[in-house]
N, C-alpha and C positions, 0 to 999 in steps of 0.2 A: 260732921258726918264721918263716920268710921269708914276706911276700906271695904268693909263686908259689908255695910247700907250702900256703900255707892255702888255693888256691882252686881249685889243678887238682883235675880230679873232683871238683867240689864244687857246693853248691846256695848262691848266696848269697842270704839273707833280710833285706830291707829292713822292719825296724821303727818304723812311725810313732812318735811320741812323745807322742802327747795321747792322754790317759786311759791305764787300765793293762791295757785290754782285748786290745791288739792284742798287746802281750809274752806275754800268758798263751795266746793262742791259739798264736803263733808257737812259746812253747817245746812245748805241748803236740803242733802237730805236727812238729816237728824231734824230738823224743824218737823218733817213729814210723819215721826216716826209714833208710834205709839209706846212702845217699847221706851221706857227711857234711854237715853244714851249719855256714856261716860267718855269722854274724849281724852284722849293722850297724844302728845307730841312736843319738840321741840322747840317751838315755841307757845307765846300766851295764847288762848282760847282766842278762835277768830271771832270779828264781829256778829250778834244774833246767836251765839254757841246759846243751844236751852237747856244745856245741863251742867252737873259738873266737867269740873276740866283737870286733867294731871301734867304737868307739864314736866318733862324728862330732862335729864341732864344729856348732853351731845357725848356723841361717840366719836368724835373727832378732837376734843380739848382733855384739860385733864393732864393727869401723868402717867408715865409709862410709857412705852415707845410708841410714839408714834403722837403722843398727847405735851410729851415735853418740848416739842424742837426736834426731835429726831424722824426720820422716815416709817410709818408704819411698817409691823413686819407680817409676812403672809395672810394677807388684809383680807382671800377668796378663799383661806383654808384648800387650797389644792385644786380652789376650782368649783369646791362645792357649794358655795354662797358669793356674796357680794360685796361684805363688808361685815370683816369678823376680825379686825387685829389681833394680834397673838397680845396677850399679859398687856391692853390697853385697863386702865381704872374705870375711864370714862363708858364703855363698853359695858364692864363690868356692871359700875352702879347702875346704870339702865336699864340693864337685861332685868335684873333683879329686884329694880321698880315695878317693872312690868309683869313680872314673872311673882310678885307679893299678891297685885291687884287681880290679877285673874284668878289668883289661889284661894283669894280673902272671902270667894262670892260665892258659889263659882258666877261667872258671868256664863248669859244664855250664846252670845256668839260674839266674834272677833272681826271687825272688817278691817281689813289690810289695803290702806290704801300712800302709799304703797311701801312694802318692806318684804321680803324675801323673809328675814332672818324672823319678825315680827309673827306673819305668818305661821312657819314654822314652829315658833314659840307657842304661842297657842294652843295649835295642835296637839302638841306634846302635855300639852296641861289636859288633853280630852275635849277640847272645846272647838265647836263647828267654824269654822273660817269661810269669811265671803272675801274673797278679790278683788281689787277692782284693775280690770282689765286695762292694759295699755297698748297702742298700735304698734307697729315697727316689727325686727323681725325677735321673734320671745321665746326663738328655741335652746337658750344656753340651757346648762343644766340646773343651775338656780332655779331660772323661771320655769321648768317643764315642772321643779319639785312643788312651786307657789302652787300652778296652776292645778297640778294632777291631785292633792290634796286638798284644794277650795271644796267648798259644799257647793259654792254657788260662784260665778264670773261678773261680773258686773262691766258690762260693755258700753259706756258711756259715746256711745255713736249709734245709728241705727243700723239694723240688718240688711236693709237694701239705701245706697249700693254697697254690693259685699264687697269683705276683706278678706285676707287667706285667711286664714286658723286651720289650727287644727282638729279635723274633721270627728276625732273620739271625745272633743271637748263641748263638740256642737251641745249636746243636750242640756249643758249644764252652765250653758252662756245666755244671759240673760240682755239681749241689745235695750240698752234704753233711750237711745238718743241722745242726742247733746243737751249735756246739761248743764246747767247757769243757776248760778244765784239770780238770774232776773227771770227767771221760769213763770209765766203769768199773768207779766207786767205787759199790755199795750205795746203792741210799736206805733206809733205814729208814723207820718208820710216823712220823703224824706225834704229835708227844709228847699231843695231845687237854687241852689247858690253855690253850688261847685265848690262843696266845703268838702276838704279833704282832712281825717282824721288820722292821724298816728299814733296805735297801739300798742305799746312796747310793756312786756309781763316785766313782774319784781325778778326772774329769775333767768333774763336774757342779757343781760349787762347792758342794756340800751340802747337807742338809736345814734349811727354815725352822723353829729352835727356837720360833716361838709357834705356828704351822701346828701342828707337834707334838704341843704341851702341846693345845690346843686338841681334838687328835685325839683324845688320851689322855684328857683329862677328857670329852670326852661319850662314852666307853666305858670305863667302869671297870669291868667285868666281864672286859677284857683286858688282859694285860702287855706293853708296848711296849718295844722296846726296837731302838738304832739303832747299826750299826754302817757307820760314815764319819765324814764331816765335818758341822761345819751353817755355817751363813751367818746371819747377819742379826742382832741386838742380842739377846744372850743372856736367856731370863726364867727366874722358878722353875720345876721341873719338878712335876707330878704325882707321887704317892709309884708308879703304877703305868708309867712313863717312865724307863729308863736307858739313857744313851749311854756306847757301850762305844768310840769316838774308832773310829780310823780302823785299820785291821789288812790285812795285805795275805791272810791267810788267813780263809775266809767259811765252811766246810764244815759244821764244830762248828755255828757258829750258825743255817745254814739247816737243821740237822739236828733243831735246837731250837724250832724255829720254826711253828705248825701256819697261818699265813698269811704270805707274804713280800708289800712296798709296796717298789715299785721304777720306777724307768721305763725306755725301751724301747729302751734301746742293746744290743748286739749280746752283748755280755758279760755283763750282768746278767743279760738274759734267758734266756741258754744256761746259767748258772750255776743260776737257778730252777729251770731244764727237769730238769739232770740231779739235781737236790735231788730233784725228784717232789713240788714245796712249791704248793698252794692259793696264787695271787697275784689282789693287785692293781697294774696297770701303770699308768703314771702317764705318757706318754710326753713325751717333753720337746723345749722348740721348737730343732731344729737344722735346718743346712743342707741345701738340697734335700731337707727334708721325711725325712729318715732315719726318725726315731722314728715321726713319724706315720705312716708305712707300716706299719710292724711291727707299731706299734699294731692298726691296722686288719686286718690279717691276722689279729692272734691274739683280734680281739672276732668277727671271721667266724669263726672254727674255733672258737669256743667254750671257747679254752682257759684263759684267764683273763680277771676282772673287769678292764675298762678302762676310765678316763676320760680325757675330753681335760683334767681341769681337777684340781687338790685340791680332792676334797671338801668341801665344808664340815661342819662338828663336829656337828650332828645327823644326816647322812648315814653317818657312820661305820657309824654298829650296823649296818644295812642292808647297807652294803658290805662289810664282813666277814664276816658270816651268809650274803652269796651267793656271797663268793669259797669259803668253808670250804663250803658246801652244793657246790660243783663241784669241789670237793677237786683234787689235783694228777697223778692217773692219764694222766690224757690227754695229758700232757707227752712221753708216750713216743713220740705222733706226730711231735714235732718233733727231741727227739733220745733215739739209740738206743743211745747212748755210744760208738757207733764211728767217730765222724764226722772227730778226728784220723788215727784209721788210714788211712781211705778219702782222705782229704788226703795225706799220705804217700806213698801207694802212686798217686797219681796224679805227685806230681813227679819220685819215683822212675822213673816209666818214660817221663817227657819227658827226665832227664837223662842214663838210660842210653841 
């Protein structure tokens, strides 16, 4: 298949590469789409991709400053993007990957999920761009430039309970709810065995093993058990502690699970939601404040147990007795499992 087969009449979807949130979104709503879709990003095509795929070279390896061993050099351009190094290679051939494929088709529209620079790119080709929104606070000048030229927002959270935004963007934000590659799927009840699950994303460096053990020994009336990575100087575990390493599928286990501990990125959270799993959120410190927002919305709606902080190891009992006494019903306000469709059928009818 030629460039120009793969992208006339087509959607091309830009996949960031940190964490594995945005591939599972991505494929989930490409599966919906009618429009064919061409995926590009940094790494290989995630699992269930129904189309072709382009896989890019990074803009962080490579040669040239900042690609050989040396420190990037004016990597915001002044302020005005996010990540532009000056005379990077790696930069270069990417841009110009990207900047072939859109030219080859033309392609009907671009979703940015997520790239400033990707975005922008696009644009500049004459091609409709969809965003896909993110929480926290997104008034630098980069993201007013993503936002103010989207055709369309794509809010992967619902509308109520509201978030700030900005109020000239309202029309053209699209709330879909939380969305999951398990959009669909059943929950089951929860198994009532004080099974506690630990959810830690590809793109969180993992859970603290003495945090852990810690957690697990001043509750031994529950079974812990952690599926991801962990970080920090390995110690013995509790007999009622097992780490199941790092899986790129979670459903089984959230299905086993009668309390999920996780924190508050976009994926995990929507992954809980369509589980219908009793959580505690743990939000975690990222840029322009992402998680703390989410956070903060979902301790306002009531829908799960949140701290700013890890608990400490006599807090535990407490914090699982209130998450499990609020059980996981009320997830259905945030998502309703059709929030890949309603994505879909929105690109679908910018493209056609």
């Amino acid at each position: 298949m030629t460039d120009g087969d793969a992208t006339r009449g087509t959607i091309v979807y830009y996949v960031h590469h940190h964490g594995s949130g945005h591939a599972h979104r991505a494929a989930a709503i490409a599966a919906h789409c009618r429009t064919p879709v061409v995926g590009v990003g940094s790494r290989p095509a995630p699992p269930g991709w129904p189309g072709s795929w382009h896989e890019l070279p990074l803009d962080t390896g490579g040669t040239g400053p900042g690609g050989d061993g040396t420190e990037p050099v004016d990597v915001t351009a002044g302020g005005t993007l996010h990540w532009v190094p000056r005379r990077h290679d790696g930069l270069r051939t990417r841009t110009a990957a990207v900047s072939a494929l859109l030219a080859a088709g033309p392609a009907r529209l671009l979703v940015a999920d997520v790239s400033v620079e990707i975005a922008l790119l696009a644009r500049l080709h004459g091609i409709p761009v969809a965003v896909v929104a993110q929480p926290g606070e997104r008034l630098d000048r980069p993201h007013r430039t993503a936002y103010d030229l989207a055709e369309v927002l794509l809010a992967p959270w619902p509308a109520d309970p509201p978030r700030p935004a900005r109020p000239e963007l309202a029309a053209r934000t699209v709330h879909l709810g939380g969305l999951s590659r398990y959009d669909g799927r059943t929950a089951g009840a929860p198994p009532g065995r004080r099974r506690v699950l630990v959810l830690t994303g590809s793109g969180d460096g993992g859970a603290d093993p003495r945090a852990l053990a810690a957690a697990a020994g001043a509750t031994p009336e529950w079974t812990w058990r952690v599926a991801g990575g962990l970080t920090g100087t390995p110690v013995d575990s509790p007999p009622n502690l097992t780490h199941a390493g790092w899986t790129g599928e979670v459903w089984t286990a959230l299905q086993d699970a009668d309390v999920v501990v996780g924190h508050a990125g976009q994926n995990v959270v929507a992954e809980i939601a369509a589980a219908r799993r009793a959580a505690v959120i743990l939000p975690a410190e990222r840029p322009h404040g992402e998680q703390a927002a989410t956070g903060a919305v979902l301790r306002a709606a009531g829908l799960a147990t949140v701290r700013d902080r890890w608990p400490a190891p006599a807090e535990w009992p407490g914090v699982l007795d209130e998450a499990l006494a609020r059980g996981g019903a009320g997830w259905s306000r945030w998502s309703d499992g059709r929030a890949a469709e309603r994505a879909a059928a929105v690109l679908d009818g910018i493209a056609a």
